[in-house]
Backbone as CSV, one residue per row, in Angstrom:
resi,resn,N_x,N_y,N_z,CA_x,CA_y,CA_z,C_x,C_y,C_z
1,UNK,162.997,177.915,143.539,161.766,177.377,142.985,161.973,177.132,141.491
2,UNK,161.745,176.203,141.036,161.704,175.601,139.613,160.509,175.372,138.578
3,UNK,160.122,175.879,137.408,159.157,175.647,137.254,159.286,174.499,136.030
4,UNK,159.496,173.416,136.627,159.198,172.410,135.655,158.016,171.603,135.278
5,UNK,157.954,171.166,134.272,157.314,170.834,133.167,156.285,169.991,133.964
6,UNK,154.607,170.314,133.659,153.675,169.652,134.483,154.127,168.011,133.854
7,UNK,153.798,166.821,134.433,154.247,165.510,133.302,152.623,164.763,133.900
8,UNK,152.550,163.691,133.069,151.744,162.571,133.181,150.064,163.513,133.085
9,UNK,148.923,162.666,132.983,148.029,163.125,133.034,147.322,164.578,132.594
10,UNK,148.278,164.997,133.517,147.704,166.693,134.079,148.648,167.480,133.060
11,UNK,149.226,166.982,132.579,149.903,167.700,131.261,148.816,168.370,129.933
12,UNK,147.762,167.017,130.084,147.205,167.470,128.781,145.716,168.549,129.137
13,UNK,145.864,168.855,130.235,144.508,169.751,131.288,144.360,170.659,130.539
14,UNK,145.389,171.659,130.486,145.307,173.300,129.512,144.768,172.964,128.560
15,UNK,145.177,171.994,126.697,144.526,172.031,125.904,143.020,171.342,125.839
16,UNK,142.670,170.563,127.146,141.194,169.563,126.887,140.585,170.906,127.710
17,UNK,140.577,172.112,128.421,139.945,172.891,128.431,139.746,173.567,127.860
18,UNK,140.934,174.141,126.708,140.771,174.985,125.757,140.077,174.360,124.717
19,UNK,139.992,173.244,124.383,139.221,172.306,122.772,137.921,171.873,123.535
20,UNK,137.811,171.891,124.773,136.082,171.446,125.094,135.661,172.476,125.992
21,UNK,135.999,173.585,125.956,134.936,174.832,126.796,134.934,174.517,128.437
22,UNK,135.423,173.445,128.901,134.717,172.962,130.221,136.144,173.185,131.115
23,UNK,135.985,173.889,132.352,137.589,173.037,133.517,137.239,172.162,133.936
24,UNK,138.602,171.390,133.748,138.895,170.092,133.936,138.432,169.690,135.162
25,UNK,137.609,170.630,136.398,137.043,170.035,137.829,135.760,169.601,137.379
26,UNK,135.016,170.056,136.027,133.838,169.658,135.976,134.281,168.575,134.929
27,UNK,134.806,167.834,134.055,134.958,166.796,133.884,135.614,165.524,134.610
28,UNK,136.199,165.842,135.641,136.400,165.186,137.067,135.222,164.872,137.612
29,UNK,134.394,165.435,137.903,133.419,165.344,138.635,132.446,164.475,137.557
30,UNK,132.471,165.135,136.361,131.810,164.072,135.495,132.163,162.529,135.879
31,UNK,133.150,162.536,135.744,133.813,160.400,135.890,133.446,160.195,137.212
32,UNK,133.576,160.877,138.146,133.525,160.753,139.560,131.834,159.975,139.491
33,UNK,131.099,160.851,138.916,129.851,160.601,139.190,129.124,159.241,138.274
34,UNK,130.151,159.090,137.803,129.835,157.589,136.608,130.486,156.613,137.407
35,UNK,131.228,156.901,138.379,131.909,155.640,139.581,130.886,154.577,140.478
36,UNK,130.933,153.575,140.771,132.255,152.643,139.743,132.075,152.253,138.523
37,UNK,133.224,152.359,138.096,133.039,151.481,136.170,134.004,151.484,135.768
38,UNK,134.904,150.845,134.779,136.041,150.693,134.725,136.782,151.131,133.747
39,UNK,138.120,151.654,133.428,138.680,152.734,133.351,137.919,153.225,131.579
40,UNK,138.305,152.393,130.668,138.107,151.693,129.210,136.521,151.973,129.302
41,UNK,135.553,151.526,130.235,133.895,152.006,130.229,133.761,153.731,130.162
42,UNK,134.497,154.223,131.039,134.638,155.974,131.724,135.295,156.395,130.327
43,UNK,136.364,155.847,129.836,136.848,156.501,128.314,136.133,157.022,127.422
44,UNK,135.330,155.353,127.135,134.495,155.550,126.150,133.369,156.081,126.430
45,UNK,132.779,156.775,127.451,131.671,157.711,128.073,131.943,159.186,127.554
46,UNK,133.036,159.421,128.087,133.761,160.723,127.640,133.603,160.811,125.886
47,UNK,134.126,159.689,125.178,134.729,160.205,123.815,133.163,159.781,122.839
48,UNK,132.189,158.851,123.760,130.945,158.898,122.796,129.943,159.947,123.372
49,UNK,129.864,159.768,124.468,128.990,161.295,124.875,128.986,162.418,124.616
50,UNK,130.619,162.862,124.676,130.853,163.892,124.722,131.856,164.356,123.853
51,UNK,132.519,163.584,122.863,132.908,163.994,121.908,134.150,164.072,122.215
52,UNK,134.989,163.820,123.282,136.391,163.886,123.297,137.227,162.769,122.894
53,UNK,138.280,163.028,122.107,139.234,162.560,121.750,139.870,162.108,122.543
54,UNK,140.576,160.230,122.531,141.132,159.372,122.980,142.053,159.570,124.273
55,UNK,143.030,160.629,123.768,143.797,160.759,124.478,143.684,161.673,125.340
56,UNK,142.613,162.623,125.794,142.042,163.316,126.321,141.161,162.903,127.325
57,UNK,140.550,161.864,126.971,139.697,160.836,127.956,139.973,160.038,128.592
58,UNK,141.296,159.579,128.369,142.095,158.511,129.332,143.256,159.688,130.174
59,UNK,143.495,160.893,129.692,144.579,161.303,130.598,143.511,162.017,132.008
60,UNK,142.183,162.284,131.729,141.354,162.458,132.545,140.545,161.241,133.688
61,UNK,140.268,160.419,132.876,140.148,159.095,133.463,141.275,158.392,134.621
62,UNK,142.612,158.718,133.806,143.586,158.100,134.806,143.756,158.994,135.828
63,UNK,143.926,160.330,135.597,143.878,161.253,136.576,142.778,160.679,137.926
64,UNK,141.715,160.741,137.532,140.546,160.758,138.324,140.976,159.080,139.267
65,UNK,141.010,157.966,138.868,141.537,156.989,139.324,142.406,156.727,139.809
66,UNK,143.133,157.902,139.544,144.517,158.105,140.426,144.598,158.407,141.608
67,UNK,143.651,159.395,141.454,143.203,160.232,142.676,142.466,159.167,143.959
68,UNK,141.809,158.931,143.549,140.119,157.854,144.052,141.015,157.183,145.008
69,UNK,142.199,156.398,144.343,143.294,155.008,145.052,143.738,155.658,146.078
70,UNK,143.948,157.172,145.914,145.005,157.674,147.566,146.117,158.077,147.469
């Protein structure tokens, strides 16, 4: 068993829970529930609503859209 390095997306999970109080299933569920809308709309929901930073809102966003496709 190997424990390598989480990559893409889900990399940045640990610190956007630790800098916004929330797990990352309830900001999932946040975008989930703003569906459909498109990726750049869901970003900027996250980073004007709620105060998260860029890159935090799209690695959640893509996550979530990632998921949705299958």
């Amino acid at each position: 068993m190997t424990d390598e390095p989480i990559k893409g997306p889900a990399s940045y999970f640990p610190s956007i829970e630790k800098r916004y109080g929330k797990p990352i299933a309830e900001w999932q569920d946040l975008v989930r529930r703003s569906l459909p809308a498109r990726h750049m709309e869901l970003v900027s929901m996250l980073k004007n609503d709620h105060g998260m930073g860029h890159g935090h809102a799209n690695a959640i966003v893509a996550h979530v859209l990632a998921a949705e496709k299958g």
